[in-house]
C-alpha positions as CSV (number, residue, x, y, z in Angstrom):
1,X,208.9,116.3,93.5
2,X,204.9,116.1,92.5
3,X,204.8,119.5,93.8
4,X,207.2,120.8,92.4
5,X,206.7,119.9,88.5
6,X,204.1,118.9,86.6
7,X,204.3,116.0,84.5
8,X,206.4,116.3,81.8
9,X,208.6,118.5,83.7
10,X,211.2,115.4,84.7
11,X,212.0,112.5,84.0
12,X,211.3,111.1,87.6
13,X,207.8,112.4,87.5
14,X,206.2,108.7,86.7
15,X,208.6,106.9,89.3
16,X,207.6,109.9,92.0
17,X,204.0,108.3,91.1
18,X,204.6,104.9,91.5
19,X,206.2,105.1,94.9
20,X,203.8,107.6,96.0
21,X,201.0,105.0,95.8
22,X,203.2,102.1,96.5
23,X,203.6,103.9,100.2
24,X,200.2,104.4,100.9
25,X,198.4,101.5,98.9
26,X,197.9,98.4,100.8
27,X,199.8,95.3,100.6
28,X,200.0,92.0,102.0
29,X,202.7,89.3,101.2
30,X,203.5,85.5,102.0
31,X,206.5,83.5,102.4
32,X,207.1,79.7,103.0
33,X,210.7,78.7,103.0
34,X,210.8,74.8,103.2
35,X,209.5,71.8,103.2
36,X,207.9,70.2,106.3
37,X,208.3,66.9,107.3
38,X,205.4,65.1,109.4
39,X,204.7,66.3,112.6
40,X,207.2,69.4,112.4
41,X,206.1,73.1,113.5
42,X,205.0,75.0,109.8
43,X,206.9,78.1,109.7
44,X,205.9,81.1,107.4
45,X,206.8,85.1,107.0
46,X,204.3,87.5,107.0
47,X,204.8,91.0,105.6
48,X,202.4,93.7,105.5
49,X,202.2,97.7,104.7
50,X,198.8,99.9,105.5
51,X,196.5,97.4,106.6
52,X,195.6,96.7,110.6
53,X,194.9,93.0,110.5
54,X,195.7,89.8,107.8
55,X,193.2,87.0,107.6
56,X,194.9,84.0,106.7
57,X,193.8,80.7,105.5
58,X,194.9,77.3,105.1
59,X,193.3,74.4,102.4
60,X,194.1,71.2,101.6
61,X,195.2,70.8,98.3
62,X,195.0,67.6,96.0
63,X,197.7,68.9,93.5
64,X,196.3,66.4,90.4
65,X,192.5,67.5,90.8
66,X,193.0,71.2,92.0
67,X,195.1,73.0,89.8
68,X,193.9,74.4,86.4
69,X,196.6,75.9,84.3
70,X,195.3,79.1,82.4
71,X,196.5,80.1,79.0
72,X,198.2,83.2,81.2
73,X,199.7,81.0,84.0
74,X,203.2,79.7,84.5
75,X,204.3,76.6,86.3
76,X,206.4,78.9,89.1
77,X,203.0,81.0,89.7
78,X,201.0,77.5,90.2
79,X,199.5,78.7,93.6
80,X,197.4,81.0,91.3
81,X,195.9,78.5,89.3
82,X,194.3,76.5,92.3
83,X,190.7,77.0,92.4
84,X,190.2,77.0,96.5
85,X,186.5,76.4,96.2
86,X,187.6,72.7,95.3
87,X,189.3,72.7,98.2
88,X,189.3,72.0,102.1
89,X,189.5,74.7,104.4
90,X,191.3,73.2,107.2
91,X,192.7,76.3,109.7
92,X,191.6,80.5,109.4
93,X,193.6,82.9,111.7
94,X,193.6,86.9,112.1
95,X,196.7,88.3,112.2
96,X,196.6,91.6,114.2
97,X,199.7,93.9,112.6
98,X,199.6,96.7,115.3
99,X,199.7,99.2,111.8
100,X,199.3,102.8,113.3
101,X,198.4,104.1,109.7
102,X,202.4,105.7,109.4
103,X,202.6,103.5,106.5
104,X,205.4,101.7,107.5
105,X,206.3,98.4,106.2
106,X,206.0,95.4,109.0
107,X,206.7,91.8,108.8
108,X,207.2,88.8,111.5
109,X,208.3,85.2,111.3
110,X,205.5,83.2,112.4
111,X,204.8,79.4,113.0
112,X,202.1,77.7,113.2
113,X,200.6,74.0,114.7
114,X,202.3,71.0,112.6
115,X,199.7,69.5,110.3
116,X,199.1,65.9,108.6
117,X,201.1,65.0,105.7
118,X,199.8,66.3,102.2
119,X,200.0,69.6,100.1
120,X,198.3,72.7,101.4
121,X,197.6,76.3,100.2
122,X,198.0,79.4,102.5
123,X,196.1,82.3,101.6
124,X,196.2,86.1,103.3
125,X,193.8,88.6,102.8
126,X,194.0,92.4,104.1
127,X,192.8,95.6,102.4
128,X,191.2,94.1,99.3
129,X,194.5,92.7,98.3
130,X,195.6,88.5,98.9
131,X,198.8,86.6,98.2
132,X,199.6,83.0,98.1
133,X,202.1,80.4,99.0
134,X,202.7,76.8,99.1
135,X,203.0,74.8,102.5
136,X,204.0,70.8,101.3
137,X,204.4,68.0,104.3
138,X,205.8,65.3,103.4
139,X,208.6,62.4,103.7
140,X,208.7,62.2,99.8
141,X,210.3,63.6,96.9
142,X,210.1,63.7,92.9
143,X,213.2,64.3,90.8
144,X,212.1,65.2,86.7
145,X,214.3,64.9,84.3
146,X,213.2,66.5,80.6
147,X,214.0,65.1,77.2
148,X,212.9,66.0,74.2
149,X,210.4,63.9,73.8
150,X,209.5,63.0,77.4
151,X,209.9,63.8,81.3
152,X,211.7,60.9,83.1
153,X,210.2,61.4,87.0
154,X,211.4,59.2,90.2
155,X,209.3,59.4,93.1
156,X,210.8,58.3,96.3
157,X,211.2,58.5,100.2
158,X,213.0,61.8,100.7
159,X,214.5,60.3,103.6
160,X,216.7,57.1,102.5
161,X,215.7,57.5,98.5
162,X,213.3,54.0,98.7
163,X,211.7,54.5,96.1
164,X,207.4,54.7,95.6
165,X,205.8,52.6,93.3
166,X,202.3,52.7,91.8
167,X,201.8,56.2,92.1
168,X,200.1,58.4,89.3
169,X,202.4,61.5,88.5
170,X,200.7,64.4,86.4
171,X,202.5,66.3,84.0
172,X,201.3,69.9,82.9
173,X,203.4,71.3,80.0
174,X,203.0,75.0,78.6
175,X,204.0,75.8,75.0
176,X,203.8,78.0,72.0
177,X,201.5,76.2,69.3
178,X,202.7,78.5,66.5
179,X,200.0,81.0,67.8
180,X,199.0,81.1,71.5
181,X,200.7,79.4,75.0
182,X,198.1,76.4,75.5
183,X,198.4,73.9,78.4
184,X,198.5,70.2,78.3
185,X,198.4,67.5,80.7
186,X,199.7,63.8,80.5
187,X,200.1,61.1,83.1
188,X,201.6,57.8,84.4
189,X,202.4,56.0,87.1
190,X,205.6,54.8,88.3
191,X,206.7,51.3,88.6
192,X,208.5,49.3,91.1
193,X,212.0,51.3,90.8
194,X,210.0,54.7,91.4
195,X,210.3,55.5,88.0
196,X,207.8,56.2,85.0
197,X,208.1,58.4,82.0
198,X,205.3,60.6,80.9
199,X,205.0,61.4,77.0
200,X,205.4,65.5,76.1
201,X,203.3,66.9,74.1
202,X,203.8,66.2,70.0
203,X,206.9,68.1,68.8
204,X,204.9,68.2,65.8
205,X,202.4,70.1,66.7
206,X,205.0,73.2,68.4
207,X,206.4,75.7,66.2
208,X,209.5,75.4,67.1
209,X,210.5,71.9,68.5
210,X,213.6,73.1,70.5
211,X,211.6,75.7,72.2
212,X,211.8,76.3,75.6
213,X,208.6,74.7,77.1
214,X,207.3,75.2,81.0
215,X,206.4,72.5,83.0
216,X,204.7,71.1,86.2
217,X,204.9,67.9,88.1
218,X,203.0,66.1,90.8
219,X,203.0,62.5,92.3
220,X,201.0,61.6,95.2
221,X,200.7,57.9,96.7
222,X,197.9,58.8,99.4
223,X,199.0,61.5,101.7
224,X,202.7,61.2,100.0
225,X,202.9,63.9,97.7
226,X,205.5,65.8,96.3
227,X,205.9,68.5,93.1
């Protein structure tokens, strides 16, 4: 089709482009699809297109200290926002893809050694191009509950819903300010029932006090962490 017309000639012209470089550009992607409790195997899915080798690794994350919210960040994109120099590297690997420069697509289901309890970033690298994904071990959850004025979070044993008291829980909260999306962050700790509830940011001070408003939550209670 690029041949055949020049630009301008159809209306698939710019799509032609797209895929053209899509097929030969590299690309590396990352996949986690649960949670791990203590002591299981951590299981991930690699994919990969025009590159002959991944290099992947593996930090400790302390969700509270390591993640810095951009104006341009969301809370479902968080794995952008940690800054990995703050962080423990704990495992690197190489990945060998077998990539015979075809550009076919590949991709394999691959596990890796079980790690202590805590959250932790995986990284891949190949061909000038990286992804992330989350990789959380732990025996505890948090359930957040929004209200207009405040996030109601419970903190607890994932396992028989006991719940964790005297943890600090850190709330990041995006909205509009009548001009730009700014971040802010608020915290508490919850109490003996698991519980706390962590102020939102002045409805005052949004344009809109009904607008939609994107949020993050972490607790952690040692290596007990949860978002």
């Amino acid at each position: 089709l690029l041949r055949t017309y020049a630009k301008g000639e159809t209306r698939w012209y710019e799509e032609a482009e797209r895929a053209a470089d899509e097929i030969v550009r590299p690309a590396v992607a990352v996949s986690v699809s649960s949670i791990f409790q203590p002591g299981s195997e951590i299981g991930y899915h690699l994919s990969w297109r025009n590159v002959r080798s991944v290099e992947c690794s593996l930090y400790r994350v302390e969700l509270a200290r390591d993640i810095r919210f951009s104006e341009k960040d969301s809370s479902w994109g968080w794995t952008q926002a940690v800054d990995t120099s703050r962080c423990e590297k704990v495992r690197t690997w190489t990945k060998e893809t077998g990539d015979d420069g075809g550009h076919r697509p590949g991709s394999e289901a691959l596990r890796a050694e079980p790690l202590p309890a805590g959250a932790y970033l995986l990284e891949t690298k190949a061909g000038g191009v990286s992804a992330r994904e989350a990789v959380l071990v732990t025996d505890a959850v948090l359930v957040v509950r929004p209200l207009k004025s405040r996030v109601l979070a419970y903190f607890c044993s994932a396992l028989d819903g006991t719940p964790i008291p005297g943890a600090p829980v850190r709330l990041d909260e995006r909205f509009y300010d009548g001009s730009r999306y700014v971040w802010r962050t608020a915290s508490a700790v919850t109490g003996d029932d698991g519980t706390c509830f962590i102020p939102r940011a002045d409805a005052r001070s949004r344009a809109d006090a009904r607008s939609h408003a994107d949020i993050f939550v972490s607790a952690a209670a040692g290596d007990r962490t949860a978002f």
